[in-house]
TIKOLFI-652281 format. One record per residue (C-alpha): residue number from 0; chain; x, y, z. Coordinates in steps of 0.5 Angstrom, whole numbers, plus 2048, in hexadecimal, padded with zeros to 3 digits. Example, Ala and Ser with C-alpha at 12.3 -4.5 7.8 and 13.67 -1.06 7.14 Angstrom:
// TIKOLFI-652281
(0; "A"; (819; 7F7; 810)),
(1; "A"; (81B; 7FE; 80E)),
// end
This chain:
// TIKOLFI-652281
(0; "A"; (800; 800; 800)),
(1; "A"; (806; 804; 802)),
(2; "A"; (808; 803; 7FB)),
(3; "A"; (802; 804; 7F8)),
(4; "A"; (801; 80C; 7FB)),
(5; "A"; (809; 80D; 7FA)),
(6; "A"; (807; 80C; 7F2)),
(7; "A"; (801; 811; 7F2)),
(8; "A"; (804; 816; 7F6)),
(9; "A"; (80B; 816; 7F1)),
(10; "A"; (805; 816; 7EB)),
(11; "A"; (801; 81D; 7EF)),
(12; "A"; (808; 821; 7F1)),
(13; "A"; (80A; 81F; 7E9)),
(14; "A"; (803; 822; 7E7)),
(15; "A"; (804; 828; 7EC)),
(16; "A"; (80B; 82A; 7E9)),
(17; "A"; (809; 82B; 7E2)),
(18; "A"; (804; 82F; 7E4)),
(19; "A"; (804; 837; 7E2)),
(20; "A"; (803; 838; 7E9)),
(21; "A"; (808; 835; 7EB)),
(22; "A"; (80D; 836; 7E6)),
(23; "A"; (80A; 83E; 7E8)),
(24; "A"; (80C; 83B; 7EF)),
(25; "A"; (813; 839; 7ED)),
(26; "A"; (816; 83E; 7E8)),
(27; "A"; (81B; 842; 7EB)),
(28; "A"; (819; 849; 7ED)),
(29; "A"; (81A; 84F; 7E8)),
(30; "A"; (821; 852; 7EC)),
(31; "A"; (81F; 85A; 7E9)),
(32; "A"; (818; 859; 7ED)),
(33; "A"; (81C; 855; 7F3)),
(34; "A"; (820; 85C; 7F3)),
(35; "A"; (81A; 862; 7F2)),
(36; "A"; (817; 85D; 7F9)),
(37; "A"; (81D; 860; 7FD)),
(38; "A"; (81B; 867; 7FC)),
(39; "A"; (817; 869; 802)),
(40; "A"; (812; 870; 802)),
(41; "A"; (815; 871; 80A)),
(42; "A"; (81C; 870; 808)),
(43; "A"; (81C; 875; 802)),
(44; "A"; (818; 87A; 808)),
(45; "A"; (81E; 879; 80C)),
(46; "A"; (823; 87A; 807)),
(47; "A"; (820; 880; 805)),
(48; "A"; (820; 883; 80D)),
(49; "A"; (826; 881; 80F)),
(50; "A"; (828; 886; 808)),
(51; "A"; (825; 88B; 80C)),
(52; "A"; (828; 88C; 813)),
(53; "A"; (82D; 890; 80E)),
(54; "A"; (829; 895; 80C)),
(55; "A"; (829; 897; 805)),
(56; "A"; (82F; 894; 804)),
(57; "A"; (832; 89A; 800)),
(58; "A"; (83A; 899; 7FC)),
(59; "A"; (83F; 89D; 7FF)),
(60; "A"; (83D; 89C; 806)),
(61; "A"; (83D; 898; 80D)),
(62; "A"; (838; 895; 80C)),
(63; "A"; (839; 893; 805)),
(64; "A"; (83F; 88F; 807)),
(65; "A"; (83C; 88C; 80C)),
(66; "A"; (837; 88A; 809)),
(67; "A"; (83C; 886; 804)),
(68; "A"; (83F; 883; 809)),
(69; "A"; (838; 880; 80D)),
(70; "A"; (835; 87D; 805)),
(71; "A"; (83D; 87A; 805)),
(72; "A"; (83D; 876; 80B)),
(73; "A"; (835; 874; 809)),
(74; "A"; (837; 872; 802)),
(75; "A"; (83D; 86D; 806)),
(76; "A"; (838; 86B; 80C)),
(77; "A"; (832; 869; 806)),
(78; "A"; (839; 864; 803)),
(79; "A"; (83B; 869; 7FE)),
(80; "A"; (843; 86A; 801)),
(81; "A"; (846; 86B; 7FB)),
(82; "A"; (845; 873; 7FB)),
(83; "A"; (849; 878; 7F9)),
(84; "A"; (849; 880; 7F8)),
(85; "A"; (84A; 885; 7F2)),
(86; "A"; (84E; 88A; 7F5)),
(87; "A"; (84D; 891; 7F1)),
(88; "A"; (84D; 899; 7F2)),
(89; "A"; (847; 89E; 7F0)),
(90; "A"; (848; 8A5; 7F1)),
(91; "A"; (842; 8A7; 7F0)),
(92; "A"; (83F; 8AD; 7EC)),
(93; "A"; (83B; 8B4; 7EF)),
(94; "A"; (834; 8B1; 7F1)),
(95; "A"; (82E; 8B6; 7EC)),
(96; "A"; (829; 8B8; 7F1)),
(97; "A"; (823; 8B6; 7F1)),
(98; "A"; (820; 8BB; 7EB)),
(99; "A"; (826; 8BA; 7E7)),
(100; "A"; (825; 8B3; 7E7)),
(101; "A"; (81D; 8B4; 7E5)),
(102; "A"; (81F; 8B8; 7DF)),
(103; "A"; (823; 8B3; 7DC)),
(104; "A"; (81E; 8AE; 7DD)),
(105; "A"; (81B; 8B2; 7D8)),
(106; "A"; (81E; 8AE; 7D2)),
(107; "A"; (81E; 8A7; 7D4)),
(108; "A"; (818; 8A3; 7D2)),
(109; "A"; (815; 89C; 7D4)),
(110; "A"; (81A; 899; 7D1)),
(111; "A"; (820; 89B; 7D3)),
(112; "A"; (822; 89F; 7CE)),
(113; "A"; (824; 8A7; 7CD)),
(114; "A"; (81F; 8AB; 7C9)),
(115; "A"; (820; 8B2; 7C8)),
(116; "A"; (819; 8B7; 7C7)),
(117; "A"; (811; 8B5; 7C8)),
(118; "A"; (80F; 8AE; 7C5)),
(119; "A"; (812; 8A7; 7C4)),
(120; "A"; (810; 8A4; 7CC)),
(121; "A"; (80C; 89C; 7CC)),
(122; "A"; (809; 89F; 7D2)),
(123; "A"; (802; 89F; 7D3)),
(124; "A"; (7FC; 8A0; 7D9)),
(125; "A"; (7FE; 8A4; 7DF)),
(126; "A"; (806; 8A4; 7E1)),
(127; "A"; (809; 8A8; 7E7)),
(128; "A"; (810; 8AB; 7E7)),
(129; "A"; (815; 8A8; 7EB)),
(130; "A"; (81A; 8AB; 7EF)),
(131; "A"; (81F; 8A7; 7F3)),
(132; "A"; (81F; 8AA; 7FA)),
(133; "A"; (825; 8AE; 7FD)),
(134; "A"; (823; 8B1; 802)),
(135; "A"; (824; 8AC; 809)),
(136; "A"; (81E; 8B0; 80D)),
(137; "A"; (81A; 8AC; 809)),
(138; "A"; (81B; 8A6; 80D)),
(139; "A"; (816; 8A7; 812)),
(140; "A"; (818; 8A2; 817)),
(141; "A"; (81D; 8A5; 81B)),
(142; "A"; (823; 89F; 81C)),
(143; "A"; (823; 89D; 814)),
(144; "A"; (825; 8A4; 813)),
(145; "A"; (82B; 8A3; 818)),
(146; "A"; (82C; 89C; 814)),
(147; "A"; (82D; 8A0; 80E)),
(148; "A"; (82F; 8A7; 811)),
(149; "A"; (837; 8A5; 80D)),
(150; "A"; (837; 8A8; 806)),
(151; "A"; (83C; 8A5; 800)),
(152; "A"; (843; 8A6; 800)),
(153; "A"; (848; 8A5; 7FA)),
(154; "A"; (84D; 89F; 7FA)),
(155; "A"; (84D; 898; 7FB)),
(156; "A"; (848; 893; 7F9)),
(157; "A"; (846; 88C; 7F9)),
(158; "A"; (841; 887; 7F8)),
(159; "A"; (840; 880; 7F9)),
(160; "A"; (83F; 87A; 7F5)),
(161; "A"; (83F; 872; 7F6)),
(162; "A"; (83F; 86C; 7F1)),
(163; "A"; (83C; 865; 7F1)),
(164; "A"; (841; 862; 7EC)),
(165; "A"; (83F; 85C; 7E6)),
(166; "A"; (840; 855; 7E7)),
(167; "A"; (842; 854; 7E0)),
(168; "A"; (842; 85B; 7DC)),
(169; "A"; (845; 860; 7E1)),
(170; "A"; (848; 864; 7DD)),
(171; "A"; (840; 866; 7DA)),
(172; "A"; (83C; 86B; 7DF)),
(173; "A"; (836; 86E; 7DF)),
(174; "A"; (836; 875; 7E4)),
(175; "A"; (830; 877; 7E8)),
(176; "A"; (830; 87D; 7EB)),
(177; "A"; (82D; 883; 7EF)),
(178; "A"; (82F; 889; 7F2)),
(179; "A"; (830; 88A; 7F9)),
(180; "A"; (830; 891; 7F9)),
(181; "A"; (82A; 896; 7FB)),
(182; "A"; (829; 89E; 7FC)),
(183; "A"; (822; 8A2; 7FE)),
(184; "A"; (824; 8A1; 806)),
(185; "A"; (820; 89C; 807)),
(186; "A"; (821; 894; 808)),
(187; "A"; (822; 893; 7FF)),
(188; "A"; (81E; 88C; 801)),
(189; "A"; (81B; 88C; 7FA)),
(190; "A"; (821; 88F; 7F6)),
(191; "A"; (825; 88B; 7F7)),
(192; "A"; (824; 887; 7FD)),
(193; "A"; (81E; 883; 7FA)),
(194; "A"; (824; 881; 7F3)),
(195; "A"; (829; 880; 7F8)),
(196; "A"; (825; 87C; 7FD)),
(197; "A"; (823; 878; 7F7)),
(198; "A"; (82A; 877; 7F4)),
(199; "A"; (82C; 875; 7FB)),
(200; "A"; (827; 870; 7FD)),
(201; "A"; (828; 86D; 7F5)),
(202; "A"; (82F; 86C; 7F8)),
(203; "A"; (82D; 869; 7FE)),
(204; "A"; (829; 863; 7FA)),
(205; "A"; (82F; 862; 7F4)),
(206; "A"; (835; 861; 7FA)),
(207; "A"; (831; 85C; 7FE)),
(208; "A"; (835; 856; 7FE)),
(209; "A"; (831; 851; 7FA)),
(210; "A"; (831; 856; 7F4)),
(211; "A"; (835; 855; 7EE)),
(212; "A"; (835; 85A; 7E8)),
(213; "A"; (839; 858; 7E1)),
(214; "A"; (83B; 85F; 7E0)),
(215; "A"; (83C; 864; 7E5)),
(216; "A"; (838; 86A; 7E9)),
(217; "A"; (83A; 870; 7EB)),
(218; "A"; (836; 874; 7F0)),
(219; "A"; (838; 87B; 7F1)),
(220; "A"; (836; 882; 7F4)),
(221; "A"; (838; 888; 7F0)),
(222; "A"; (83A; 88F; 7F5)),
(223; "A"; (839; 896; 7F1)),
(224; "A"; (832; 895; 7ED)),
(225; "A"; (82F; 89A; 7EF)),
(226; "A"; (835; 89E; 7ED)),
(227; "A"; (835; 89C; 7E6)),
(228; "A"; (836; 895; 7E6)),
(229; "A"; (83D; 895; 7E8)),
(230; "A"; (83E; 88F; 7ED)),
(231; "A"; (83C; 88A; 7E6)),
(232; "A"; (840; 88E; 7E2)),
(233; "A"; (847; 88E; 7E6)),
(234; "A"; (845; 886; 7E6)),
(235; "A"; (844; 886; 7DE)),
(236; "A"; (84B; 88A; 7DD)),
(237; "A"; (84F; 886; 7E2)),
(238; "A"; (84D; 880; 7E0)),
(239; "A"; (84A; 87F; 7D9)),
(240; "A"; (851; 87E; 7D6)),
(241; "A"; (852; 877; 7DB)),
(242; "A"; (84D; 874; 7D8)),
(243; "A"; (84D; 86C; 7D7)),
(244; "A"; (855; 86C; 7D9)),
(245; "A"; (858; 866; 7DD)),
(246; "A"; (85B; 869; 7E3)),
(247; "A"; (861; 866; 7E5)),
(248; "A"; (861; 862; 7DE)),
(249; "A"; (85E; 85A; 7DE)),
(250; "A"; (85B; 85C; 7E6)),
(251; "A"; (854; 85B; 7E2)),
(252; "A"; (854; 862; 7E6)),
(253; "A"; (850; 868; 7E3)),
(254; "A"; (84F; 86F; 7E8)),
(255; "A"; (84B; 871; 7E2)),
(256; "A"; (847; 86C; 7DE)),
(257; "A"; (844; 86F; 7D7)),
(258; "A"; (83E; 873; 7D8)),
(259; "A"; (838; 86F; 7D5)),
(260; "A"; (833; 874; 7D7)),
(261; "A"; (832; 87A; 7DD)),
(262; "A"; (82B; 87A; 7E1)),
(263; "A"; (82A; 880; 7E5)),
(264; "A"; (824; 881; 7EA)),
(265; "A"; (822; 888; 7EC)),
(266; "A"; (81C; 88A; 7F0)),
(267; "A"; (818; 884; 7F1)),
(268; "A"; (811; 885; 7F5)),
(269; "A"; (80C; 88A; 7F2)),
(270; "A"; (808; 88A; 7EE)),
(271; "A"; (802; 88D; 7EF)),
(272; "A"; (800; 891; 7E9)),
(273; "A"; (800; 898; 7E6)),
(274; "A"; (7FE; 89F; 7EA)),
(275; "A"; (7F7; 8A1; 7EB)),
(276; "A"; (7F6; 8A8; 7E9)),
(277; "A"; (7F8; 8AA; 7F0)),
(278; "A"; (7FE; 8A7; 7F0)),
(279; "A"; (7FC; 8A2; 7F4)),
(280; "A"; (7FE; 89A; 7F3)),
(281; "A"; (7FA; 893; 7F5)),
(282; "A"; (7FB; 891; 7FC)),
(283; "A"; (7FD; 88A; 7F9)),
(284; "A"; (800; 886; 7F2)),
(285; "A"; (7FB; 888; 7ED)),
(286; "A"; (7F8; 881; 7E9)),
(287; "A"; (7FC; 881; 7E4)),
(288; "A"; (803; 882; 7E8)),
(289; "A"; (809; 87E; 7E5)),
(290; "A"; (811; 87D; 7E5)),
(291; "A"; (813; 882; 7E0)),
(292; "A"; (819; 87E; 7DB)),
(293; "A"; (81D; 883; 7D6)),
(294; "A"; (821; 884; 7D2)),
(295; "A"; (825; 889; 7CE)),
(296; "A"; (824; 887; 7C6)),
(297; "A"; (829; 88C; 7C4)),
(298; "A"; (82F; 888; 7C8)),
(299; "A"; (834; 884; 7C4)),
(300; "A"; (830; 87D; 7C7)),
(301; "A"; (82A; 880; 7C7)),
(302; "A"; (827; 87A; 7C3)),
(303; "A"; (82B; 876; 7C8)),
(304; "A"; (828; 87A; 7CE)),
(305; "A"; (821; 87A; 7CA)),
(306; "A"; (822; 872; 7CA)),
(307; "A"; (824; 871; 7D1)),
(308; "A"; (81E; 876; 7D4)),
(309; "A"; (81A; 871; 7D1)),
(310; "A"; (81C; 86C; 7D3)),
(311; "A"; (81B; 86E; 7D9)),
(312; "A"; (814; 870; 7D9)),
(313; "A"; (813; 868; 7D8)),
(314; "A"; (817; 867; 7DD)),
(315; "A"; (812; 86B; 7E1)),
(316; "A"; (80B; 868; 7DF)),
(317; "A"; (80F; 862; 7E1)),
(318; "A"; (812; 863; 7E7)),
(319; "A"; (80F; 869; 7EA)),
(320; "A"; (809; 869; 7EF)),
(321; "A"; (805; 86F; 7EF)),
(322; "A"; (807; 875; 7EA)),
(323; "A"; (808; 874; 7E3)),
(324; "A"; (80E; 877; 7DE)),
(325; "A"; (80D; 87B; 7D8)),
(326; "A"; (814; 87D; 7D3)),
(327; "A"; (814; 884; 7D2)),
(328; "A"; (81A; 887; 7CD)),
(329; "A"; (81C; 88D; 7D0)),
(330; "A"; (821; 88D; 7D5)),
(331; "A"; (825; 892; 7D8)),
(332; "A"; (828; 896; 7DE)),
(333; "A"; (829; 88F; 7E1)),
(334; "A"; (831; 88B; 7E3)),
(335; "A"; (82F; 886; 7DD)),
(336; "A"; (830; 88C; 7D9)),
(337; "A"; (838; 88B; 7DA)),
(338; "A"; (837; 884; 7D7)),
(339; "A"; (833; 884; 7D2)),
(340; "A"; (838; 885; 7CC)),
(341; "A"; (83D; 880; 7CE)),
(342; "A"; (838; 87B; 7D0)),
(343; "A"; (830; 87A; 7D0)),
(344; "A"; (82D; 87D; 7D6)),
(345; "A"; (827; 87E; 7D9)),
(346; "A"; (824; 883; 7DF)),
(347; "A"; (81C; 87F; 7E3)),
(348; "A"; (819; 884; 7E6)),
(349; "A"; (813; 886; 7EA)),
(350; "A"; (811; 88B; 7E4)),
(351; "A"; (814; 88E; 7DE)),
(352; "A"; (819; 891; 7DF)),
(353; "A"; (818; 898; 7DA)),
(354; "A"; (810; 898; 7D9)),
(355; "A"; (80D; 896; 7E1)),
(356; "A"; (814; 896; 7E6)),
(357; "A"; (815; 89D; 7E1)),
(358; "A"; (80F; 8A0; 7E1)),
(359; "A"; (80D; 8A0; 7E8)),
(360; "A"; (80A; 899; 7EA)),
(361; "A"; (80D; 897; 7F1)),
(362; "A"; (80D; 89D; 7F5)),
(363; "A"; (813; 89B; 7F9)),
(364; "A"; (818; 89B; 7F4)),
(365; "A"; (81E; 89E; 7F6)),
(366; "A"; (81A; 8A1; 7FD)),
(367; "A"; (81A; 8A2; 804)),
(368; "A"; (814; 89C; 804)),
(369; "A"; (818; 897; 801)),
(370; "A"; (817; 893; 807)),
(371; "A"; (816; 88C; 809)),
(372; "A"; (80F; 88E; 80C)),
(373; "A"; (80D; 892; 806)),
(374; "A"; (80C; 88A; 802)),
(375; "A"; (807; 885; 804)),
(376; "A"; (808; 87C; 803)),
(377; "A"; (805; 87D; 7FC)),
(378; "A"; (80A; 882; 7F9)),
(379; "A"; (810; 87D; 7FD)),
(380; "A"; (80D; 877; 7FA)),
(381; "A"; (80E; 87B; 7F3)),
(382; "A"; (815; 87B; 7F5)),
(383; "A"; (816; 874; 7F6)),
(384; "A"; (812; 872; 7F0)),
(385; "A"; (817; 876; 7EC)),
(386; "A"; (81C; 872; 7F1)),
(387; "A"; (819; 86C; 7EE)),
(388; "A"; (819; 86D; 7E7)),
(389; "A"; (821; 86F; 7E7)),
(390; "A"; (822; 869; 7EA)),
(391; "A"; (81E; 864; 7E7)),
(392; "A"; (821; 868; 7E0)),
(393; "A"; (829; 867; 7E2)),
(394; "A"; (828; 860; 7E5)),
(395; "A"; (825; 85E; 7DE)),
(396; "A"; (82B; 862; 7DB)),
(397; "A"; (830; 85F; 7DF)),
(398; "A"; (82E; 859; 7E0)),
(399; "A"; (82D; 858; 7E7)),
(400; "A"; (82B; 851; 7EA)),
(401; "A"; (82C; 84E; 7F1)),
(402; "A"; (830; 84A; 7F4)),
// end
């Protein structure tokens, strides 16, 4: 009888196994999803607060550089260890005062570009002017304007960078970036503690221990892009020219592997529409809210970056939870811009950058209010849903898998 149940049972498991449902069951889990999982909402948050006890973080200040300091030893902590600085000096040019700099905006249109005379914007509906705060009485809560009381000064500077290195092409890399920097006396939670959050958190998942890449990933927080662009453009400059070298020769060593692509994050949690006609915005994401991904068309790799901004929307309706993604071709005044006619690049952020962030749509842009109070869950989850998207992106580009 033994036997006979012994037979039947050895005939059921059988039948069990060819089944779609427990082939479903026994198919090995998809590595990109496994990796998005890891993403956490309160996780994102905390990033971001912690961003936000030095203030706004402006370059040429203390606070500047212990902000640098604090996101190098979270990068080690999170097992990013291999981090390194970019060492370079800003002399930094006379500030326009507040009018002087309304008037030059004047010229400039929805996308970026310089137009001289009446005419030629994309702009339509209402729009506000936008006007960085320079004025530190602003801030109306009394110990952050003491945080952010020291005004930049000329000389040394430096940013952060770590990288996680190819099992079998490391001498190829993807950059993903974002700016540390901030101004407007206020906290700089969403430009840029939201895109440098992001790029940290995505460091924390790549540096995990059971992940491997075929190509490398680097992860690096520009200074000096509320200046001009600076920090991104003494990175170009000191190291564009080392590029794929084996450094010692046959080590199978590369301090700078061959830039398949740049993606920077800038500005990540409102969406929350256009002004009303009194100037006021919505309390809360507006439904068509999006993860903007732009590229510039006119760049040398502009049909790479075209192509690679695409896939990254796929990588989105994929991978992503809650926001979608939209491509847009008209990027600008973003760190990708120092990449873009060397190798594909791409900028995700919360709105366009000319036609919405330039045209007035979130209020707290370069403002005293730009403080992690001022969003809400709804705009933190568009930040990690951007987090999502890059990371799902460059799992698939880099061919990540686990152990």
């Amino acid at each position: 009888m033994d036997a006979v149940w012994t037979g039947r049972l050895a005939i059921v498991v059988a039948i069990i196994g060819q089944s779609p449902y427990a082939q479903a069951q026994s198919a090995p889990a998809d590595p990109v999803r496994v990796l998005v999982g890891r993403l956490d909402l309160e996780m994102y948050k905390a990033t971001i607060k912690g961003l936000t006890q030095f203030g706004d973080r402006r370059e040429g200040t203390a606070r500047n550089r212990a902000a640098v300091d604090w996101i190098e030893a979270q990068l080690k902590s999170d097992g990013c260890t291999n981090t390194e600085r970019l060492k370079y000096v800003y002399d930094s040019p006379p500030q326009p005062s507040q009018p002087a700099a309304a008037a030059s905006r004047g010229s400039m249109i929805a996308s970026g570009e310089i137009r001289r005379g009446a005419g030629g914007s994309r702009l339509r509906g209402m729009t506000l002017p936008v006007v960085p705060n320079n004025d530190p009485n602003a801030q109306t809560d009394p110990a952050m304007r003491v945080r952010n009381a020291e005004l930049p000064m000329p000389g040394s500077r430096e940013e952060v960078y770590c990288t996680k290195v190819g099992a079998t092409h490391p001498e190829e890399m993807y950059i993903v970036g974002a700016h540390m920097d901030g101004r407007g006396f206020g906290e700089a939670a969403d430009d840029d503690g939201s895109g440098t959050a992001l790029v940290m958190e995505l460091a924390r998942v790549f540096s995990s221990p059971d992940v491997i890449t075929a190509r490398s990933i680097r992860f690096a927080l520009w200074n000096n892009e509320e200046t001009g662009l600076q920090g991104s453009r003494a990175y170009v400059a000191q190291r564009a020219s080392l590029q794929g070298k084996e450094d010692p020769p046959g080590s199978g060593r590369y301090p700078e592997p061959r830039w398949i692509a740049m993606i920077q994050h800038d500005m990540m949690l409102w969406d929350h529409g256009m002004p009303r006609p009194d100037g006021t915005v919505g309390a809360e994401q507006r439904p068509e809210a999006d993860i903007n991904i732009e590229f510039q068309s006119a760049a040398k790799f502009g049909d790479g970056a075209m192509k690679l901004a695409f896939l990254f929307r796929d990588a989105n309706e994929k991978y992503a939870t809650d926001y979608p993604a939209s491509v847009g071709h008209h990027m600008t005044n973003t760190d990708s811009s120092s990449f873009m006619d060397l190798a594909p690049a791409i900028s995700l952020r919360e709105n366009e950058r000319g036609m919405q962030i330039g045209a007035g749509w979130n209020p707290h842009y370069h403002q005293a209010t730009d403080r992690y109070a001022s969003y809400s869950d709804n705009d933190f989850r568009l930040g990690l849903n951007a987090a999502q998207t890059t990371l799902a992106a460059v799992a698939q580009l880099a061919e990540a898998r686990l152990r």
